[in-house]
LOTI-435583 format. One record per residue (C-alpha): x, y, z. Coordinates in steps of 0.05 Angstrom, whole numbers, padded with zeros to 5 digits, always signed. Layout:
XYZ ...
// end
This chain:
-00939+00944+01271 -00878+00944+01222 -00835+00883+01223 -00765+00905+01186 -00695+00876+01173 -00640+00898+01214 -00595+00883+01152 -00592+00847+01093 -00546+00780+01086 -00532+00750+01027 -00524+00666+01033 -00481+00658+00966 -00436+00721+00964 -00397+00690+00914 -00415+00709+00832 -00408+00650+00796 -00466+00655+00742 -00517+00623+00782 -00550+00671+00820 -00548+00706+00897 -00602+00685+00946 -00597+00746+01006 -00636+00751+01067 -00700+00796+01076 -00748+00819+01128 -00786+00750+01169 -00855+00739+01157 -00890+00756+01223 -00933+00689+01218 -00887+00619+01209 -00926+00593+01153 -00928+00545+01091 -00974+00525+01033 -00976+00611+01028 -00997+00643+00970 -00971+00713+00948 -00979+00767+00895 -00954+00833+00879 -00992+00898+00870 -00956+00964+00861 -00895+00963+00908 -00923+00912+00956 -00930+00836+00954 -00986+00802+00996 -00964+00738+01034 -01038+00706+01046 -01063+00657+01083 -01020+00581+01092 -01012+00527+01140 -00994+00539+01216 -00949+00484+01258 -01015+00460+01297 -01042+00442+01216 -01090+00496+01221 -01106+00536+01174 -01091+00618+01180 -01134+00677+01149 -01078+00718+01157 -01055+00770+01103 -00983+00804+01110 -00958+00871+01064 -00883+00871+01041 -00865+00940+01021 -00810+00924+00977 -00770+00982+00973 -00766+00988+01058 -00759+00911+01068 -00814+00919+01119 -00873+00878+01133 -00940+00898+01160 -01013+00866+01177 -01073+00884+01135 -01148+00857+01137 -01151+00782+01150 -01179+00737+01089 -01264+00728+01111 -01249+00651+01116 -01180+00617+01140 -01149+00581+01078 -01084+00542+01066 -01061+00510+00996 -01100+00569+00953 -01089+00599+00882 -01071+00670+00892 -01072+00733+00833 -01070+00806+00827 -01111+00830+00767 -01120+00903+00763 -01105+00923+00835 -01150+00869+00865 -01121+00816+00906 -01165+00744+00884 -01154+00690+00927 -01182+00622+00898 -01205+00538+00921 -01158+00519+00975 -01174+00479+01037 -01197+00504+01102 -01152+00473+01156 -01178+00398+01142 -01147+00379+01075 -01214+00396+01043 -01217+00422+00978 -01260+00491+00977 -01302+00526+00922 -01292+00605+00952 -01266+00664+00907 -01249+00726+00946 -01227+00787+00932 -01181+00837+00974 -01179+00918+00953 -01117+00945+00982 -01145+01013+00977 -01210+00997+01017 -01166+00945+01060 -01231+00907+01055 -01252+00839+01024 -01305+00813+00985 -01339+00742+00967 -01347+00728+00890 -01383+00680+00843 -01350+00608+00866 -01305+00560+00823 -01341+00510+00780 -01321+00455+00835 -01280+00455+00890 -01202+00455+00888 -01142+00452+00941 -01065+00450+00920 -01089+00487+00853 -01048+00548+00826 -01073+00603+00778 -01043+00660+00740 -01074+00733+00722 -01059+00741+00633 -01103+00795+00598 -01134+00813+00649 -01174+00747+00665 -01151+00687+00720 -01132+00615+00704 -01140+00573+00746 -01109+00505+00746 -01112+00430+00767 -01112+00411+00836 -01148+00360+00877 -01228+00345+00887 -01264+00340+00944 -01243+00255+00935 -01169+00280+00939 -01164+00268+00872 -01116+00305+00833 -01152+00333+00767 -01129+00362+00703 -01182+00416+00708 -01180+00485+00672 -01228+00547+00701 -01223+00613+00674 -01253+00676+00719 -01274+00739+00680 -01271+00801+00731 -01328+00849+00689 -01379+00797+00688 -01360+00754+00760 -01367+00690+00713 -01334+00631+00706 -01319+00584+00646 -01278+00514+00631 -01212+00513+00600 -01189+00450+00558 -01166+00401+00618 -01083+00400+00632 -01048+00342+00593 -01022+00315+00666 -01071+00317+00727 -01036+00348+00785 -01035+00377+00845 -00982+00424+00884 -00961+00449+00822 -00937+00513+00786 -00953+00558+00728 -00923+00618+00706 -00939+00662+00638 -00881+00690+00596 -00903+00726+00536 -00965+00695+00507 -00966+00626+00535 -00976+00599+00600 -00924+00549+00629 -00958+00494+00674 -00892+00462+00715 -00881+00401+00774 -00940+00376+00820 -00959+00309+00838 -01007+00257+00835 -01018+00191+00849 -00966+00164+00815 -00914+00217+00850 -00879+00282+00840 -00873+00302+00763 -00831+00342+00727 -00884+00365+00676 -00870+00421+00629 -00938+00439+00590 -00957+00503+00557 -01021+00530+00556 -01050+00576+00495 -01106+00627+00521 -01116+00646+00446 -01128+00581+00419 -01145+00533+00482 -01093+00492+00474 -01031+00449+00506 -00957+00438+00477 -00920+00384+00518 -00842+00421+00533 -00782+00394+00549 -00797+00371+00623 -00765+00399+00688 -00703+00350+00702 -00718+00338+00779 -00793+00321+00788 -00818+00346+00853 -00885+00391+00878 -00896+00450+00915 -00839+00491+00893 -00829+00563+00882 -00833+00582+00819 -00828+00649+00777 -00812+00677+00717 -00756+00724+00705 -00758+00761+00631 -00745+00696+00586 -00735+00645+00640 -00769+00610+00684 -00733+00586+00761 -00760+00528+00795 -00730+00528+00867 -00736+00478+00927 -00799+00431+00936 -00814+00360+00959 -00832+00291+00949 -00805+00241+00965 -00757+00291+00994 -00744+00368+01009 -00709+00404+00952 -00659+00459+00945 -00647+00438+00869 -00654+00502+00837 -00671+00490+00753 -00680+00553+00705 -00723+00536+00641 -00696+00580+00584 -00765+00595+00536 -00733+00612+00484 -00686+00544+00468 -00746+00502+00510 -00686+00476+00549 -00665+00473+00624 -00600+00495+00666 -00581+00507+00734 -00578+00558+00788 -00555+00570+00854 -00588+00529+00904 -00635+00551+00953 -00594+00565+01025 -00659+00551+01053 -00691+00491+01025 -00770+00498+01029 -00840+00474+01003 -00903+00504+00992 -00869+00572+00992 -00891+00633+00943 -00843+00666+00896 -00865+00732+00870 -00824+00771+00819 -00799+00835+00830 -00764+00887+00786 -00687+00856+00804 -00707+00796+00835 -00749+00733+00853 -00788+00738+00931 -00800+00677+00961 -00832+00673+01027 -00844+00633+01084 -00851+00550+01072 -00848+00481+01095 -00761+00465+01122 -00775+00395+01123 -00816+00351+01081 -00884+00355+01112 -00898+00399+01165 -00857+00449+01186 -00873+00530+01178 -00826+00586+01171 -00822+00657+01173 -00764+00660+01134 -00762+00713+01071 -00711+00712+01020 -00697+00739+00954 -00658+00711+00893 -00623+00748+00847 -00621+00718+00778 -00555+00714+00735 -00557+00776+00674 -00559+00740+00609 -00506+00711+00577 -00462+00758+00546 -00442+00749+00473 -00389+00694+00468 -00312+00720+00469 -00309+00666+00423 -00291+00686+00350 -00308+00634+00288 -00238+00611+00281 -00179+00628+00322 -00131+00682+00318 -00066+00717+00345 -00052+00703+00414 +00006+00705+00470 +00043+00629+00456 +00090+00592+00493 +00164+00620+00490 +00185+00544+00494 +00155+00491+00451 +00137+00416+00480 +00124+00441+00550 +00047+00462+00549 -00007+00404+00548 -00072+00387+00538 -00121+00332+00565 -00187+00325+00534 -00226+00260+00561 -00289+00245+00553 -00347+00197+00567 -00379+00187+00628 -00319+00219+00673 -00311+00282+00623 -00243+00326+00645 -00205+00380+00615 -00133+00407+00630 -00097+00460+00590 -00030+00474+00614 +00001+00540+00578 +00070+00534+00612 +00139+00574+00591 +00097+00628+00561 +00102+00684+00534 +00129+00756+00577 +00061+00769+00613 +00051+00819+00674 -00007+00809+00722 -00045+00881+00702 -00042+00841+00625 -00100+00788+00663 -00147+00853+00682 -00188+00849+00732 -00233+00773+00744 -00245+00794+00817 -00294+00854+00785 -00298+00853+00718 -00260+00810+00670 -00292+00742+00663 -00254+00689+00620 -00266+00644+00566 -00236+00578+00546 -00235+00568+00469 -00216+00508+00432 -00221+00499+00352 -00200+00438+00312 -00190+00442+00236 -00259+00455+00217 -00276+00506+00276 -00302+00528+00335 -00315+00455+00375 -00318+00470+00449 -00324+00540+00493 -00323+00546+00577 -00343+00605+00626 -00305+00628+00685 -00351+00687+00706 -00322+00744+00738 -00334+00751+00803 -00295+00754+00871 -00299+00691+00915 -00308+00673+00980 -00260+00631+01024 -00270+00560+00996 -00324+00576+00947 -00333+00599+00884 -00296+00664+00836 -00233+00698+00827 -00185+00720+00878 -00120+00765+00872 -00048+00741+00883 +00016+00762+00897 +00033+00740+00828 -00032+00741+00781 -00105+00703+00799 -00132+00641+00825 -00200+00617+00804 -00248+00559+00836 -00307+00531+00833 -00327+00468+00859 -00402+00468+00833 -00363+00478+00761 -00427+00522+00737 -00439+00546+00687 -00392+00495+00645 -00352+00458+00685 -00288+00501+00698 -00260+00486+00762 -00201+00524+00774 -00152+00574+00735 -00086+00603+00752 -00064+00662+00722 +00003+00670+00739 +00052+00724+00709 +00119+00723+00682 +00158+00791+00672 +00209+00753+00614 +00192+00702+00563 +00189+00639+00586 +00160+00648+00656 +00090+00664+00661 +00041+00601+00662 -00037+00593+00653 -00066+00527+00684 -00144+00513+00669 -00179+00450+00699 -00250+00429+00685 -00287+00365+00693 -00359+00334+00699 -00418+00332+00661 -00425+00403+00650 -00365+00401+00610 -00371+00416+00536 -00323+00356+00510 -00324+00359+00440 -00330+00287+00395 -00258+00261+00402 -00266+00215+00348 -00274+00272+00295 -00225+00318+00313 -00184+00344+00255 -00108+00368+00259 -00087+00418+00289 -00118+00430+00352 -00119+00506+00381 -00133+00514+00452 -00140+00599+00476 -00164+00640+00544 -00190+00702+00523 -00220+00757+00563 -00280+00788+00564 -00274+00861+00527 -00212+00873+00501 -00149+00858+00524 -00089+00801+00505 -00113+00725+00502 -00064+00668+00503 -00063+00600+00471 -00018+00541+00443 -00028+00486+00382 -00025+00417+00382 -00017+00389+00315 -00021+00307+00306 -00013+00256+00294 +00030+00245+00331 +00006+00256+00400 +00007+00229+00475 -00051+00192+00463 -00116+00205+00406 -00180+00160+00415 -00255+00159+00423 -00249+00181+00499 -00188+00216+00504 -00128+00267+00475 -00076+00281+00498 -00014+00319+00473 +00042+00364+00487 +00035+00438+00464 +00079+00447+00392 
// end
């Protein structure tokens, strides 16, 4: 039996530098607490957590590139709340609990060639909630809870050639429900709970030297998300406690620091997420927080990296305003951060001069004081939805919104053209904390405020020397153009 998608639907069709989550095949089995991992061009959806809080032995095969879903040989014991590897074509699924909240001690394996499994040494003690990851070609188990319900900070390592196991050094943070991902040489151990709660825990584990570095911490604390690393970055989507999720959180490696992505349009827990070659997979799940099994599937796309800023060190020759003391701009800071730049009476500019934002021009908002560069905002390119997010066309130039303000707090632009001087006006808004508000108790005469698109093409921008001005303190400017 093959289960396929009659079509694909994408929940956020709207670029905005986030992400895309879209629609794939259903699961055949409503299920949560899954585990899942890929081999060749098919994932394996195992095991999880039916509505009557039994336990499933269940095993489902995604064939990635036909969207299609079909049943292979069932696990040898039903298990829910399992780790869950591939390591060299072998499927290993690890600990878990049986149906009863018990924590198990079981290692199986699954050969997708023989479609048959096979029982293995078991885990130095028994562990449910746990998570591991496959790196060089060994598994790492890590934390869960005991057979008390005891959330541990536990370490086991499984060799493959020899069928052993050993100990790891223990986790900094005992948890349970948690994540763990490797990028590069390093394990990343993310979330879970405990006692005390949900965490947002951010340590990385060493295989080479046996070791833990505490990183910056995931900003909302919750378990039982899907996690899954994407080149440099790690996404943390959905999970619970003390409520369900669809925060979505992307931990950069490489600047140990954390951002945001487009939310999940179907908040889950206990869900998989399995990286693919475009995109993250993240099947079935919890919808509310406890018990609640889906057969949903769906796929997020991540943004492409940042492009190099449009930017330059210092600023340069740009369309101005044909008529002096009409632009303006607002810079507040503080707790309710905005921004408006108003380039009004500019400069002769037709609409082809703005290129193309609904496909391929993206903007960028530049502003430079005296001693350089200070502040610089994204408005992705993108084409937009009715009452979302991205660029649309007009009779007279382009309108851009966004009301999550991602990635820096832009909320709208109007491009609007002007076929003789003195007509065509550019209106930029921005506020909220994502804002990049420079100090405004430092800034040095004259201020120089430009949009300038992405590739090449005309940008356009306006001074503002002072004092005097409107108004110049510690939490806001505010001054007509010069």
């Amino acid at each position: 039996m093959l289960l396929a998608a009659t079509g694909v639907a994408a929940h956020a069709a709207c670029p905005d530098g986030t992400g895309q989550w879209v629609d794939r095949a259903a699961l055949a089995t409503a299920r949560q607490e899954v585990g899942a991992a890929r081999i060749g061009g098919k994932v394996f959806v195992v095991g999880g957590l039916l509505a009557n809080f039994q336990a499933t032995n269940t095993v489902e095969a995604y064939d990635i590139a036909l969207d299609q879903w079909a049943p292979v040989a069932a696990m040898p014991a039903a298990r829910d709340h399992m780790a869950v590897v591939a390591i060299g074509g072998i499927l290993y699924v690890a600990g878990g609990f049986a149906g009863n909240f018990q924590a198990r001690d079981e290692l199986f394996a699954y050969d997708p060639g023989t479609n048959a499994w096979t029982s293995l040494a078991p885990m130095p003690a028994p562990r449910g909630g746990c998570w591991a990851v496959a790196h060089e070609g060994k598994l790492y188990l890590f934390g869960g809870v005991d057979t008390a319900d005891v959330a541990r900070a536990s370490v086991f390592v499984y060799d493959p050639a020899t069928n052993q196991w050993s100990a790891g050094t223990d986790m900094p943070t005992p948890r349970e429900h948690l994540n763990a991902v490797v990028v590069g040489d390093f394990v990343y151990v993310i979330g879970g709970r405990s006692a005390g709660g949900s965490t947002g825990a951010n340590e990385r584990y060493d295989p080479a030297t046996n070791t833990w570095q505490t990183m910056t911490p995931m900003p909302t604390a919750r378990a039982a998300a899907a996690v899954a690393a994407f080149g440099s970055r790690i996404f943390a989507a959905g999970g619970e406690t003390p409520q369900l999720f669809a925060v979505h959180e992307v931990y950069d490696v490489a600047t140990d620091s954390w951002s945001n992505a487009a939310a999940m349009a179907i908040p889950r827990h206990g869900i998989a997420a399995v990286t693919l070659d475009d995109r993250i997979l993240t099947p079935g799940g919890g919808t509310i927080q406890g018990l609640q099994p889906t057969s949903a599937v769906d796929s997020f796309v991540p943004p492409t990296a940042a492009p190099p800023p449009v930017c330059p060190p210092a600023p340069d020759a740009c369309r101005t305003p044909a008529v002096a003391g009409r632009g303006l701009l607002l810079l507040r800071g503080g707790t309710t951060r905005a921004l408006v730049w108003d380039w009004a009476r500019g400069a002769a500019t037709a609409k082809a001069d703005f290129g193309d934002p609904v496909a391929s021009d993206g903007y960028e908002l530049c502003v430079w004081d005296a001693t350089g560069l200070v502040a610089s905002a994204t408005a992705p390119a993108g084409s937009a939805c009715p009452g979302r997010t991205g660029w649309r066309s007009t009779g007279s130039g382009f309108r851009y919104r966004n009301r999550a303000r991602t990635p820096d707090g832009i909320a709208s632009i109007v491009l609007k053209q002007g076929l003789v001087d003195g007509r065509a006006r550019i209106v930029v808004k921005g506020k909220g904390g994502l804002l990049p508000i420079p100090d405004l108790s430092g800034l040095a005469s004259p201020l120089t405020v430009q949009l300038r698109r992405s590739g090449s093409g005309p940008c356009w921008g306006s001074q503002f020397g002072f004092p005097p001005s409107v108004r110049s303190d510690a939490t806001t400017f505010k001054d007509r153009a010069d």
